[in-house]
C-alpha positions in Angstrom: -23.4 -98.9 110.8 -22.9 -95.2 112.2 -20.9 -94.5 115.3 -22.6 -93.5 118.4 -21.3 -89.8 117.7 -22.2 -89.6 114.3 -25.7 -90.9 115.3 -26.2 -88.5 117.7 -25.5 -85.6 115.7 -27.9 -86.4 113.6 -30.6 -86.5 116.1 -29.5 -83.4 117.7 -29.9 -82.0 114.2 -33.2 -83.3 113.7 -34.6 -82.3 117.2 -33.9 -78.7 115.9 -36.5 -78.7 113.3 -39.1 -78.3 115.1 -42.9 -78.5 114.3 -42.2 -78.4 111.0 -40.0 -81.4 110.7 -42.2 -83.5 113.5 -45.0 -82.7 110.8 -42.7 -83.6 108.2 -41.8 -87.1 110.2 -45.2 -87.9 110.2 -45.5 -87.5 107.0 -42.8 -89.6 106.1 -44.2 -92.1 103.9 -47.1 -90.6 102.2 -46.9 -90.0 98.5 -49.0 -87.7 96.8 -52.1 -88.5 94.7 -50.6 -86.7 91.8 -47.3 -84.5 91.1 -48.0 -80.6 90.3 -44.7 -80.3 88.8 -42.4 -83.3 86.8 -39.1 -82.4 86.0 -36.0 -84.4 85.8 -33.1 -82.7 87.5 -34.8 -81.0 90.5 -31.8 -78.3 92.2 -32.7 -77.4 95.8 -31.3 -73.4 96.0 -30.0 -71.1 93.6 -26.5 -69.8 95.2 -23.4 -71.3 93.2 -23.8 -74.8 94.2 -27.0 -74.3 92.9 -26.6 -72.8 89.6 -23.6 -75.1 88.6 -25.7 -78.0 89.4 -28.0 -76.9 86.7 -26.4 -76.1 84.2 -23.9 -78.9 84.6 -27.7 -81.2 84.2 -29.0 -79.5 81.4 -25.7 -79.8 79.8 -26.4 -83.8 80.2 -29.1 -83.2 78.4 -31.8 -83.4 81.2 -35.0 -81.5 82.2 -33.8 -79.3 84.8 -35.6 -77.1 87.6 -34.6 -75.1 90.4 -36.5 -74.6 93.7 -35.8 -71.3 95.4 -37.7 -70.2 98.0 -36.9 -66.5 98.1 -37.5 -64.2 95.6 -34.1 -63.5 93.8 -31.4 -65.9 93.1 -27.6 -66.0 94.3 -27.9 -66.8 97.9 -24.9 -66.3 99.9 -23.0 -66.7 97.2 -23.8 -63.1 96.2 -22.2 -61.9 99.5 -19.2 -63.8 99.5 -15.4 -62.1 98.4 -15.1 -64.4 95.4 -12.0 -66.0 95.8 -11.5 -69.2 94.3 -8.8 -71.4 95.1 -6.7 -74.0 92.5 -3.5 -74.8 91.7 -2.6 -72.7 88.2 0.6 -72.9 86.7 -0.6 -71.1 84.5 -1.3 -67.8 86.4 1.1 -68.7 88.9 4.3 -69.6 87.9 4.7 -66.1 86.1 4.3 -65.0 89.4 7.2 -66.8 91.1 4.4 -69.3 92.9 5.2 -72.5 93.7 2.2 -74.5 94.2 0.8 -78.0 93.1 -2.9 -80.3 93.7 -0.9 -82.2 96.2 0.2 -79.5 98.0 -3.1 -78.1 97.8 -4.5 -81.5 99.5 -2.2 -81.7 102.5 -2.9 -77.9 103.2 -6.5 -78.7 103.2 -6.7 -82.2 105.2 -4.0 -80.5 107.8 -5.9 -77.5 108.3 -9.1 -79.5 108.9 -6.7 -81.1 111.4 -7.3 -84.5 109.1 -11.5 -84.8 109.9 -12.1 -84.4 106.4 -12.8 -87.4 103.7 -9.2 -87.4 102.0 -11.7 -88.8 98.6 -13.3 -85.6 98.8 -10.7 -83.7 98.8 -8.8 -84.8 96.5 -11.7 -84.5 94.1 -12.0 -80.9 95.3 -8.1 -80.0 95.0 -7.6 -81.7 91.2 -11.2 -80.5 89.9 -10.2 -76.9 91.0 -8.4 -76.1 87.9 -11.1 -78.1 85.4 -14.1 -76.5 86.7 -12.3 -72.8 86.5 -12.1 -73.7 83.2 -15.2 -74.7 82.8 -16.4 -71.4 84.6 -14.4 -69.3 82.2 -15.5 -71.4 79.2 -19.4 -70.2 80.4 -18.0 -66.4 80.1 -16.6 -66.0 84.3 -13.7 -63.5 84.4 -11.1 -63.3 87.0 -8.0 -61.2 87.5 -4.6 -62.3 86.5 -3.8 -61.3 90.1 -2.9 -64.3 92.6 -3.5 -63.3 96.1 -3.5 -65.8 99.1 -7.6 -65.3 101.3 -7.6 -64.3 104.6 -7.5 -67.8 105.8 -6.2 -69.5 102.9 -2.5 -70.5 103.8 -1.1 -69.6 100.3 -1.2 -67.9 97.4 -3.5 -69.6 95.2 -6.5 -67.6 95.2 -8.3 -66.3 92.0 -10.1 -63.3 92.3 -13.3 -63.1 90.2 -13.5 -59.5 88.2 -16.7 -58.7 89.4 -17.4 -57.8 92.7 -17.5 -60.4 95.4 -19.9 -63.7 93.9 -21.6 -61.7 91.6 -19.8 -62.4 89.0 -20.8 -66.1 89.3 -24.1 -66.1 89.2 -24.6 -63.3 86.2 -22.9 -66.1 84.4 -24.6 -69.4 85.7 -27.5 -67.9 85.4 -27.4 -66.6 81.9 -26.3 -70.3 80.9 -29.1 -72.0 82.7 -31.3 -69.5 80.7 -29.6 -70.3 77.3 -30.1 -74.3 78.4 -34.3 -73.8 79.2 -33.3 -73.8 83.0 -37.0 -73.8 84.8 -37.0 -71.5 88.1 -39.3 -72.1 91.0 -39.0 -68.8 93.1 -40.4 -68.0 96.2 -41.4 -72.3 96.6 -39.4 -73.6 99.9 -39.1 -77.2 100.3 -40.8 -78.9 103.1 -39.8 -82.5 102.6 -38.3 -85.1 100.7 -40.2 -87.8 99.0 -38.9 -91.4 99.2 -40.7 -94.6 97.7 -40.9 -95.8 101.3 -40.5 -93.7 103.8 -36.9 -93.6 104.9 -36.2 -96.4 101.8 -36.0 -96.5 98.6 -35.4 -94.0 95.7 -36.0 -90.3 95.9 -39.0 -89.4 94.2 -39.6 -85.5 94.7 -40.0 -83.2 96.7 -42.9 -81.3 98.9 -42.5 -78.1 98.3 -44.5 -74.9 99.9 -45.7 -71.8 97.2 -48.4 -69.3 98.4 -49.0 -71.0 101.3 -49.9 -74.2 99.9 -48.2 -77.8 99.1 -47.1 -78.3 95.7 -45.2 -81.7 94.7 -42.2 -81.8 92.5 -41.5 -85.3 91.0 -37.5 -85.5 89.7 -37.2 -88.4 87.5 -33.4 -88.6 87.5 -32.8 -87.4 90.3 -32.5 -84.6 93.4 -30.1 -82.6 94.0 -29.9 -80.5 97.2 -27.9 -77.1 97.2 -29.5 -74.9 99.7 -26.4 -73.7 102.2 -25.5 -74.7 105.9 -27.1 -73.2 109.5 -25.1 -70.1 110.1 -28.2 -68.2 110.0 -29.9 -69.9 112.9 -28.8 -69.3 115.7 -30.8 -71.9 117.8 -29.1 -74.8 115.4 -25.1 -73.4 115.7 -25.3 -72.5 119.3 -26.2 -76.5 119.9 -22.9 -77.1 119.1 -20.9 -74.0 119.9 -22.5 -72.1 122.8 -19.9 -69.3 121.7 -22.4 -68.4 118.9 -25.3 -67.9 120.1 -25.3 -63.9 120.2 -23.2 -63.5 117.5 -24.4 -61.5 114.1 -23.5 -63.7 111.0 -21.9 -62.9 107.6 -24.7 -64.3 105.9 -28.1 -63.3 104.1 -30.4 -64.1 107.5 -32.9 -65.4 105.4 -30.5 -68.0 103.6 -28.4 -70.5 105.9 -31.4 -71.8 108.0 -30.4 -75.2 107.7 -34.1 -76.8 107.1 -33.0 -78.6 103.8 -30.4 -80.4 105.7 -32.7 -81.5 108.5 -35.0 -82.3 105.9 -32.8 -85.2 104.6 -31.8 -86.4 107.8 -35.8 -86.7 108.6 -35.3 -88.4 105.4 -32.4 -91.0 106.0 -29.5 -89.1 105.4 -26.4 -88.9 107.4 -25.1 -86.0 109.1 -21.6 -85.2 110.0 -19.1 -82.3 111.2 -21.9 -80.5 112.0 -20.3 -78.8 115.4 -17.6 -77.6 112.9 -18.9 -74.0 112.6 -16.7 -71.2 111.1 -16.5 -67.5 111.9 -14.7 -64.8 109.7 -14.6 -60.8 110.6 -17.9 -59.3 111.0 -19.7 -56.1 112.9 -18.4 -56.1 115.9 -20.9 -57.6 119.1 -24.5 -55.3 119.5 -24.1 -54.0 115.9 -27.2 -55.2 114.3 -26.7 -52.4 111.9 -23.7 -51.6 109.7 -21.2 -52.3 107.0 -19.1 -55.1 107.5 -15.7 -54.4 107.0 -13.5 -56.5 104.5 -9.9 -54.8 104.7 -8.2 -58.2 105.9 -8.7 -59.9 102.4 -5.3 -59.7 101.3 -3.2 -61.5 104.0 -0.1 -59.8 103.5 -0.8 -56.0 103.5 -2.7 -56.2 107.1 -1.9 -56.5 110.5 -4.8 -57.2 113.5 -4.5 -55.3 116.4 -6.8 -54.8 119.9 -7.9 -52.1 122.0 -5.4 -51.6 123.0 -3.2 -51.1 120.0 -1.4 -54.4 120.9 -1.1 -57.0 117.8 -2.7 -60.6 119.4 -2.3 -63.4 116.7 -0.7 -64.6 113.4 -2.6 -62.7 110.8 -1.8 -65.9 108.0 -3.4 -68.0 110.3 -5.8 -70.7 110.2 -9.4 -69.1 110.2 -10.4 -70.7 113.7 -7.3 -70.0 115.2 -8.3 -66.4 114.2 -11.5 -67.1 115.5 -10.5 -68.0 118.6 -8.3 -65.1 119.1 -10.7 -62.3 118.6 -13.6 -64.1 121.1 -10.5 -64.4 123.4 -10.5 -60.6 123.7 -11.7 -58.7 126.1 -13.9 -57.0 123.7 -14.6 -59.5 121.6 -13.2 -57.2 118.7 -10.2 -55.9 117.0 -9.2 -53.7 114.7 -7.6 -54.4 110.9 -5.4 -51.6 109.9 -3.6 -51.2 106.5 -2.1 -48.1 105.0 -2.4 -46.4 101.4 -1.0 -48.8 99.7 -2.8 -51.6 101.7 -5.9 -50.1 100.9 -5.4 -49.9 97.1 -4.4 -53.3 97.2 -7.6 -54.8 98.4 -10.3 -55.4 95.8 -12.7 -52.5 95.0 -15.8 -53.8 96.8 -13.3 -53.9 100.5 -12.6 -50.4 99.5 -16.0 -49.1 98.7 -17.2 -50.7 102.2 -14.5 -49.1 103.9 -15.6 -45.8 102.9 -18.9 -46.0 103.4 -18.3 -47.3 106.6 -16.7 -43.9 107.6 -20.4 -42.8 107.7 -22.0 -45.8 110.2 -19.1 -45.8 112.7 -17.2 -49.3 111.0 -14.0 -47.9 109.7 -11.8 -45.2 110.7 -9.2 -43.0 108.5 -6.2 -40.8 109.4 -3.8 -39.1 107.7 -1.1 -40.4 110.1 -1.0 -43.2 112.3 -1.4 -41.1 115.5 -5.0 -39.3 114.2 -6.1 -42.8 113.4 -5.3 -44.2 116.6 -7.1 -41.5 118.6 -10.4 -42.1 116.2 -10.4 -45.5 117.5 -9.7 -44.7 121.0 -6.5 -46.6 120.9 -3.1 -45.2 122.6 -1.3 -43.2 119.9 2.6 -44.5 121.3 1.1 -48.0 121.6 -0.3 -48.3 118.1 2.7 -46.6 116.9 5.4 -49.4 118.7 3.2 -52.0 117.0 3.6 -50.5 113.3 7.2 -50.1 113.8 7.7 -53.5 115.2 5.9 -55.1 112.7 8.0 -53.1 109.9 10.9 -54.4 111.5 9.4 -58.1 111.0 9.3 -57.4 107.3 13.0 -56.4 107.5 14.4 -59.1 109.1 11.6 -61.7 106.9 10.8 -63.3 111.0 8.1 -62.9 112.9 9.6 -63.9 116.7 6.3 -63.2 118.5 3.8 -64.7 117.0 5.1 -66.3 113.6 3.7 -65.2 110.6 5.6 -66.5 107.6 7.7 -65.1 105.8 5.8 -65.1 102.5 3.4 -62.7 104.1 5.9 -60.3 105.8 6.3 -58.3 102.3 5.0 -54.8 103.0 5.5 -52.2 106.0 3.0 -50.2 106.6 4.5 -46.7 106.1 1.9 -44.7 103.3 -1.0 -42.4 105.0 -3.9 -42.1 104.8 -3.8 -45.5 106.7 -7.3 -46.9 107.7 -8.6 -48.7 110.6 -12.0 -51.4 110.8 -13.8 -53.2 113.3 -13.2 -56.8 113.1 -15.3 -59.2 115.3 -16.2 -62.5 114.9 -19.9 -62.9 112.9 -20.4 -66.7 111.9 -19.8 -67.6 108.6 -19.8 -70.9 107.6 -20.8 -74.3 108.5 -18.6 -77.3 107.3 -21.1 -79.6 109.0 -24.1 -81.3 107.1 -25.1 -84.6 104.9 -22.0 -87.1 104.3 -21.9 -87.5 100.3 -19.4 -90.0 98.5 -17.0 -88.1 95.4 -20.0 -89.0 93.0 -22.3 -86.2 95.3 -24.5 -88.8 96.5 -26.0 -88.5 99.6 -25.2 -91.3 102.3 -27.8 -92.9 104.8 -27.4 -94.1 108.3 -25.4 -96.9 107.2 -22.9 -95.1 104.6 -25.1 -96.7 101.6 -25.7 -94.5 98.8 -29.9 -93.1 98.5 -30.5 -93.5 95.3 -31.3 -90.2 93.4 -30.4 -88.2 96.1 -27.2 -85.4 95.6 -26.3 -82.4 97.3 -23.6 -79.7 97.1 -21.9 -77.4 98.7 -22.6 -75.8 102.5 -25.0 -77.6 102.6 -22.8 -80.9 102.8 -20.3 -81.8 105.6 -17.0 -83.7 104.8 -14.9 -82.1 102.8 -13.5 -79.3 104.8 -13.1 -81.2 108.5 -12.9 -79.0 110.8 -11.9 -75.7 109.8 -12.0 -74.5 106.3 -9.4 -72.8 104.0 -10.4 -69.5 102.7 -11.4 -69.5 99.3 -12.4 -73.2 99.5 -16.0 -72.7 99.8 -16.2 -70.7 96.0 -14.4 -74.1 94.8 -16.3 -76.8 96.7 -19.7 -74.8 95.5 -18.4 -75.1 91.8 -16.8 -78.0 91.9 -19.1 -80.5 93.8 -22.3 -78.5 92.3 -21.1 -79.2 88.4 -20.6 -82.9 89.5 -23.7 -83.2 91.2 -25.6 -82.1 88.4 -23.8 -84.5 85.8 -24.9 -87.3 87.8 -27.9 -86.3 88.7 -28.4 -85.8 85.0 -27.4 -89.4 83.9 -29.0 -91.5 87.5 -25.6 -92.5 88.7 
């Protein structure tokens, strides 16, 4: 049986859906008369999780479709930086990078602070390098490069060669083309379909299209890949008040979170789901803007405030980093990089950062001092920073706030040297239904619902607490191509 926490959560979670989910409650245990649509794969969302899903499926050589309800696919996925994290001897060790799965695994479970499900991540840690393979096999590129993610806690992840997730889904997509892939666009699920009620297998789906209720029967099996609740502000801010105001790094029309309350109104278990992630964003009343991505390589940035002061570990965990930004007066920093910083961060950072000279988001200056006074920060005070963080790299120790020495590799001495608003937008949610290493979703009493999967964000589990950075691109891909080849054969 649950715990009195976990239950609670999930009926705080359901509460939050409204009409439509009280609708859907009552609604529970009808079947329809007939089924408009019979596939036997049916993928709930089109984002990575999504697309691997698929085409893992039709690769077991089942009738697959996939329910989207907007009008394009990608999801968030499409805005995401791309980096992908695995242990890779083969792109590392050239390198000079010591890394391994199990090494991969403690970082993970300890910077979840141990809430995670150690099965799941140890699935997600020694499938990483398998599924890149498998990515690459389907035509993905990524750089030879190894860089470590803002928030990834070592050098292990793989940048993809096309800008942020695109790259991804050009590829998934094509494949789930080449495999007959069927696309149901602009069709959002309103339910789940059991044989009774809350028991039983997993029939189908109701689905909305045009305004009106079309059923999708899935023969093998469902499996649900429709992202988290970062979008909704009503849902996050039940379990962090923090968040409430805040703008969010995602698509707003993706990340609403109604698939997830839709299978805890139909059985499922929800947990983590007050773990809520936030990563650098427009900075608070910007509803308009370019977010600014000039903090994706660890190592060539430092974070400073208003007042030209640095505040926190920049190789930090990301809700430590959280924390430290909505601990600011403002609620805002500032990343600042020089030249060489600059080049170093992958094309689409750069071509944001230029644009944003135009909509007030970033700021560039020739020397340190002009770029200080564009940001209204002290000239002398940004200046002592620089030059006490170039004395860090010299002396490879960080005595204030102890970055490692791995990432004290490069002063910041080139001009131009650029500055960027850095709030706190919310990014990610780690919360949602409890699966078991097969993708199944769990009930209420930890027992498996048969023909029921899910992937990615839009499962809870397998990052505990706080996520590493560039963990989500590899849970998505990983847990997606698994759900689908079990989906595909019934397990």
């Amino acid at each position: 049986m649950t715990n009195r926490r976990q239950f609670l959560q999930s009926a705080v979670a359901a509460g939050f859906a409204g009409a439509a989910i009280s609708a859907q409650a009552a609604d529970v245990c009808s079947k329809p008369a007939k089924w408009d649509v019979e596939t036997d794969v049916l993928v709930v969302g089109s984002g990575g999780a999504g697309l691997a899903a698929a085409v893992s499926a039709a690769q077991g050589k089942a009738r697959v479709a996939v329910m989207e309800k907007l009008a394009f696919v990608g999801g968030n996925t499409m805005l995401c930086s791309g980096y992908y994290n695995c242990a890779d001897p083969e792109r590392q060790q050239p390198l000079g990078i010591k890394d391994s799965v199990e090494l991969h695994i403690k970082q993970t479970l300890d910077a979840g602070d141990n809430r995670a499900d150690p099965k799941l991540v140890r699935i997600l840690c020694e499938q990483g390098l398998p599924t890149l393979h498998w990515l690459e096999s389907l035509g993905m590129k990524f750089d030879s490069r190894i860089d470590q993610a803002y928030g990834a806690l070592h050098p292990r992840s793989h940048l993809a060669s096309k800008a942020k997730g695109a790259g991804y889904i050009e590829v998934l997509k094509k494949k789930c083309d080449e495999l007959g892939v069927t696309f149901l666009m602009n069709t959002k699920m309103k339910r789940i379909i059991r044989e009774n009620g809350q028991e039983g297998r997993v029939l189908g789906v109701e689905a909305v299209k045009d305004g009106k209720s079309i059923f999708v029967r899935a023969a093998r099996g469902v499996v649900l890949a429709a992202g988290g609740y970062a979008a909704n502000p009503q849902l996050r801010a039940a379990y962090d008040p923090r968040l409430l105001t805040l703008n969010t790094t995602n698509n707003p029309a993706c990340s609403t979170g109604e698939v997830m309350l839709a299978a805890n109104a139909a059985g499922a278990m929800l947990i983590g789901t007050d773990y809520i992630q936030c990563n650098p964003g427009l900075a608070p009343g910007r509803t308009k803007g370019i977010r600014q991505s000039l903090h994706l390589v660890v190592e060539r940035y430092i974070y400073v405030d208003q007042r030209g002061k640095r505040f926190v570990a920049e190789d930090q965990r990301r809700d430590v980093l959280r924390d430290a930004v909505l601990n600011l007066p403002e609620k805002y920093g500032y990343v600042i990089v020089d030249a060489d910083g600059f080049a170093a961060n992958p094309k689409a950072a750069q071509n944001d950062a230029i644009r944003g000279l135009e909509t007030g988001d970033s700021f560039k200056g020739e020397t340190l001092a002009d770029l200080a006074r564009q940001m209204k920060i002290d000239p002398k005070a940004l200046q002592e920073t620089v030059d006490a963080f170039n004395k860090c790299v010299d002396d490879k120790k960080d005595p204030q706030f102890g970055r490692k020495p791995a990432m004290l590799t490069h002063k910041l001495l080139k001009g131009p040297f650029w500055g960027a608003y850095s709030a706190m937008a919310v990014h990610h949610t780690m919360g949602g239904v409890r699966i078991d290493t097969k993708a199944r979703v769990l009930d209420l009493d930890a027992k498996v619902i048969p023909g029921l999967y899910a992937a990615g964000e839009v499962t809870g589990g397998i990052h505990g607490s706080n996520r590493v950075g560039g963990n989500a691109v590899l849970d998505i891909h990983v847990f997606g191509r698994i759900a689908g080849a079990n989906a595909a054969q019934g397990v």
